[in-house]
C-alpha positions in Angstrom: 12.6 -1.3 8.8 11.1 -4.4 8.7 8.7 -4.2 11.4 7.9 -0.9 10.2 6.5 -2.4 7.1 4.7 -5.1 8.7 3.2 -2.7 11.3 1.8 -0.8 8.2 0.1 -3.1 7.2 -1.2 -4.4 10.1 -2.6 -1.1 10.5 -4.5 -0.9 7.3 -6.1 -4.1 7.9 -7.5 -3.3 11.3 -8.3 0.3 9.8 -10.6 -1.5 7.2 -12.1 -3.1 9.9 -12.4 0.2 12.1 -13.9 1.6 8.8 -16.3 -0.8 7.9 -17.5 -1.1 11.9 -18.0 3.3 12.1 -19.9 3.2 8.2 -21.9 0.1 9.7 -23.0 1.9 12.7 -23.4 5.3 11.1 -25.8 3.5 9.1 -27.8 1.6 11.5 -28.3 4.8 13.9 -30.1 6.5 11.6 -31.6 3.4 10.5 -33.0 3.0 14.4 -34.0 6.9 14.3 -35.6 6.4 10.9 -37.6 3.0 12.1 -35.7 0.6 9.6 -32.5 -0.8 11.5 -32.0 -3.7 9.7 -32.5 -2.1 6.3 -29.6 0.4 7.4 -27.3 -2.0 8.9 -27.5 -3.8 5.6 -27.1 -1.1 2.9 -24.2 0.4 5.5 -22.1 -3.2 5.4 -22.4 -3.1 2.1 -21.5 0.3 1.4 -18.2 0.1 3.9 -17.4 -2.9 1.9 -17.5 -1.7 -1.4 -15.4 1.4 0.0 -13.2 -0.4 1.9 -12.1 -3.2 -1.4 -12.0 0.1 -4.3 -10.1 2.3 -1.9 -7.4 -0.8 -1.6 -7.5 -1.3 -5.4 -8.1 2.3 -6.4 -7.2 4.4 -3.8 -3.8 6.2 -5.5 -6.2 6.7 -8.7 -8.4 8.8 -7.2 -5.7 10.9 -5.3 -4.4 11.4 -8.7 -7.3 12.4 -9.7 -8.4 14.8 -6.7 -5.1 16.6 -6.9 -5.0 17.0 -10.8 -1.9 14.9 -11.3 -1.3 14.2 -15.3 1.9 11.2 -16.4 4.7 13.2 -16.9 6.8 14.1 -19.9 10.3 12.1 -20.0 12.0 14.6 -21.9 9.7 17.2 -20.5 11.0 16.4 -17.2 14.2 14.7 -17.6 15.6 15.2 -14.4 12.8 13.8 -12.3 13.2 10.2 -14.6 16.9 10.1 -13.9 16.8 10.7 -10.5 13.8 8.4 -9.8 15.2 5.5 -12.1 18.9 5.8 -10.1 17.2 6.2 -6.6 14.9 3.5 -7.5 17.9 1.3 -8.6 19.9 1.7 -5.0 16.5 1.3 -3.0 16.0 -2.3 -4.9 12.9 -1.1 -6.1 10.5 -1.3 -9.3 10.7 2.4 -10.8 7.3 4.1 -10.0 5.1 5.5 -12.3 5.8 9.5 -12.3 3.3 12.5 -12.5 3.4 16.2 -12.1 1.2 18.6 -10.9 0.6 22.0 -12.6 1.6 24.2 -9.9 4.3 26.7 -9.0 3.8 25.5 -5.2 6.4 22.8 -4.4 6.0 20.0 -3.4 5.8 16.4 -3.6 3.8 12.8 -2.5 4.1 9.1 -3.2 0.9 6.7 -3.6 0.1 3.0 -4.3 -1.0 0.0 -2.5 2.6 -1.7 -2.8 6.2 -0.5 -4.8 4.9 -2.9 -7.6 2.5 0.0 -8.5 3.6 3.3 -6.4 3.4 6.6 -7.7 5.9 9.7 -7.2 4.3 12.9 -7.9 5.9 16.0 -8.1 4.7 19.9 -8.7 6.2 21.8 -11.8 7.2 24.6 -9.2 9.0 22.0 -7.0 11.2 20.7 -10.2 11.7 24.5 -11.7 13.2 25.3 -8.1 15.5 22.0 -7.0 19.1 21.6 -8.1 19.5 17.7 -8.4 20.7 17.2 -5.0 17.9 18.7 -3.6 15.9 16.8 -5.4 17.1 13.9 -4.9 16.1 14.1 -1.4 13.0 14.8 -1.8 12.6 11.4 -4.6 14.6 9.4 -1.6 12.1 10.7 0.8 9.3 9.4 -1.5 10.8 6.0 -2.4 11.5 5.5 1.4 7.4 5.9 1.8 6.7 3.6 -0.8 9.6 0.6 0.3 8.5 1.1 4.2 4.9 0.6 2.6 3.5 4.0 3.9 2.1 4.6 0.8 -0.7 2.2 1.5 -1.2 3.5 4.9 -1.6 6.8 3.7 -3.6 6.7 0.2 -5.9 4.0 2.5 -6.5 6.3 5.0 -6.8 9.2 2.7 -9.7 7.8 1.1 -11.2 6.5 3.8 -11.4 9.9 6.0 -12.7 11.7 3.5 -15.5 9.0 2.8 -16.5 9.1 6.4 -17.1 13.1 6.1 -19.2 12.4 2.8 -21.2 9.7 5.2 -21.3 11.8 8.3 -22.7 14.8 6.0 -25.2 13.0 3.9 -26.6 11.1 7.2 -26.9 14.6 8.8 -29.1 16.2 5.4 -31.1 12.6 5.3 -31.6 13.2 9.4 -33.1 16.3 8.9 -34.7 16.1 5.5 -35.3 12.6 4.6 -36.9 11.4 8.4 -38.4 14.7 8.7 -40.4 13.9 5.7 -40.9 10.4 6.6 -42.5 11.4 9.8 -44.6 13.6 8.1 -46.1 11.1 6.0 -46.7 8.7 8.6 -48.7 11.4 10.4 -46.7 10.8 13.3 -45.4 13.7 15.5 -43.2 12.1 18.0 -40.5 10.9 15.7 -37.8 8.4 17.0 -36.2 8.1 19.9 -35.1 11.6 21.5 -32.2 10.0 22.9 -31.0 8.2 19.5 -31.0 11.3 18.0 -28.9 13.0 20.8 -26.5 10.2 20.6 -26.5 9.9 16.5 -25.8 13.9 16.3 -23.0 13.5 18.8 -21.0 10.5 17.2 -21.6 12.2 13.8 -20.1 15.5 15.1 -16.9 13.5 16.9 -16.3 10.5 14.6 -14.9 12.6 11.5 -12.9 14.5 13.7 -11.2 11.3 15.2 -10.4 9.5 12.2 -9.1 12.8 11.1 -6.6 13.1 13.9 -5.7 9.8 13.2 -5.0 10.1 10.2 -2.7 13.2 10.9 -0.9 11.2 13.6 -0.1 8.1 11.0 1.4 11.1 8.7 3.7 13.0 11.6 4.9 9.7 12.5 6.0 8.4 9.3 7.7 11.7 8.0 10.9 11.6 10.7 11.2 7.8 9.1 11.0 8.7 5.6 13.1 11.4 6.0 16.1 9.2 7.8 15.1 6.8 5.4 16.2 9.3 2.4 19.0 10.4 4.0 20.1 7.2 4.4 19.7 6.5 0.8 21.4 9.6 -0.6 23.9 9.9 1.9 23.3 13.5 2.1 20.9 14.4 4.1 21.7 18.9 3.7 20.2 17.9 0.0 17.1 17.3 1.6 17.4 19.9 4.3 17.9 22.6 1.6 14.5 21.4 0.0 12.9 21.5 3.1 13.9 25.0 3.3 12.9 26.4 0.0 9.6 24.8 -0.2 8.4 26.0 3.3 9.5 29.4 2.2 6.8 29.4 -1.1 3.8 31.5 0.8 0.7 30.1 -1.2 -1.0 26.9 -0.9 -1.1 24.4 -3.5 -4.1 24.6 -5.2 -5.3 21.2 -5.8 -5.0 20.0 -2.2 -7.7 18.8 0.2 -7.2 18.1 4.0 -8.1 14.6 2.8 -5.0 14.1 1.0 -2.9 17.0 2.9 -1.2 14.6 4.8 0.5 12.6 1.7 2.5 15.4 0.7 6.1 16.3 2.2 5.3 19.3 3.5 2.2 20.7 4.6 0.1 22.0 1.1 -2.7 24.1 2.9 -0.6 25.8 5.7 2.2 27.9 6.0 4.1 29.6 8.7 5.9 29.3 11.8 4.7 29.0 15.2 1.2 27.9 16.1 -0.8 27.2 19.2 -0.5 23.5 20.8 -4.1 23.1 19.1 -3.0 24.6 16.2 -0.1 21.9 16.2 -2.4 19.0 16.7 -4.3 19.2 13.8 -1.1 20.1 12.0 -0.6 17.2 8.6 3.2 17.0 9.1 5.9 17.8 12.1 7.6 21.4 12.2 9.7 22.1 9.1 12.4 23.5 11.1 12.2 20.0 13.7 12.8 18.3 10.3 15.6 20.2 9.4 17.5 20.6 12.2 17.4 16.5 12.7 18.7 16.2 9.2 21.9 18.9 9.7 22.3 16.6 13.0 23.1 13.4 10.9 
């Protein structure tokens, strides 16, 4: 358990750096196709680093705020306080802030950069269908994120991923707009260099699609641990088994998700269904439900 946490967060750090490197760069390629490098390279170190510090310090705020989370109500939702407060308790952890989501979809996520100030969020259709045991597996599985330090893994890398597709897409309109014009007024035809552009197009296209399939990778890895991690903590691992099953058996999506913070949830919010090509399966947020399920009835 231990390692697992320090690994995590050895891995944000170096993913900061891996960040602020692929911004940089984006940056100074177009810079060199544009005719102002050094400009670039400056404006794109200091962009990665702005990004880089607010989506340490901010980065479970604004996945609360992409996914339309609100505090919830403690006599509202009585049953989700108990459960966190006494799961929180056993853990040896702070209690987390809670939120809800106003959805019938179940499902759940934790956020934060440390268990001093993690988040549980829940959907209003994931505590109208879980009898307490239930879900109390599914808060375990949460806490266990937030004490193995997932949580600033994932919200890091959740904000982060989808910065580099805003980057990748605004570089590609200022490519095409922005140095089109500029060679215009400069009268000169031949623009920048032919083979720049071939190579600026080409890690544009790839880079987003990398740190997205790292990013999924982080997420299939850490859900087997979180949810031997739960079961550990509950001692009754069919509780969370029996959640498992209900919420992959809710057809619709939840509404509020993005595939930048798909992989925070416990179970996949934009997908549903069984089977799936091996392609299909790689760029899959979380493990096979039933894999999940049938590890849990092993214990």
């Amino acid at each position: 358990m231990y390692s697992s946490i320090a690994g995590n967060k050895t891995r944000t750090f170096l993913i900061f750096l891996l960040f602020t490197f692929v911004v940089t760069g984006f940056f100074y390629m177009i810079g060199l196709y544009a005719r102002s490098g050094n400009e670039y390279l400056i404006m794109g170190l200091v962009f990665s680093l702005f990004s880089t510090v607010g989506s340490y310090f901010y980065s479970d705020k604004l996945v609360l705020m992409t996914v339309g989370a609100t505090p919830a109500d403690k006599k509202t939702f009585f049953n989700f306080y108990t459960v966190a407060e006494n799961l929180g308790i056993a853990a040896g952890l702070p209690i987390p802030k809670l939120y809800v989501i106003q959805d019938d979809a179940p499902n759940a996520f934790a956020t934060g950069r440390d268990p001093k100030h993690a988040v549980v969020c829940a959907t209003t259709g994931l505590l109208a269908r879980l009898d307490r045991a239930e879900l109390e597996g599914v808060i375990a599985h949460e806490l266990s994120h937030v004490k193995n330090y997932d949580i600033l893994l994932a919200s890091v890398v959740s904000v982060l991923v989808g910065t580099i597709a805003l980057v990748s897409e605004w570089m590609m309109r200022g490519m095409w707009w922005g140095a089109g014009t500029r060679q215009r007024d400069n009268n000169d035809r031949d623009g920048g260099n032919p083979l720049t552009l071939v190579l600026l197009i080409l890690v544009l296209v790839v880079t987003p699609i990398t740190a997205t399939l790292i990013q999924l990778a982080i997420s299939r890895r850490r859900e087997f641990l979180a949810d031997a991690s739960g079961a550990l903590l509950t001692r009754y691992p069919e509780g969370l088994a029996r959640a498992l099953e209900k919420i992959a058996l809710y057809p619709a999506p939840l509404r509020s998700a993005t595939t930048s913070t798909a992989h925070l949830f416990i179970s996949n919010p934009l997908r549903k269904g069984k089977g799936g090509s091996w392609l299909a399966g790689l760029f899959s947020t979380h493990p096979p439900t039933e894999e999940r399920i049938r590890i849990l009835r092993d214990m």
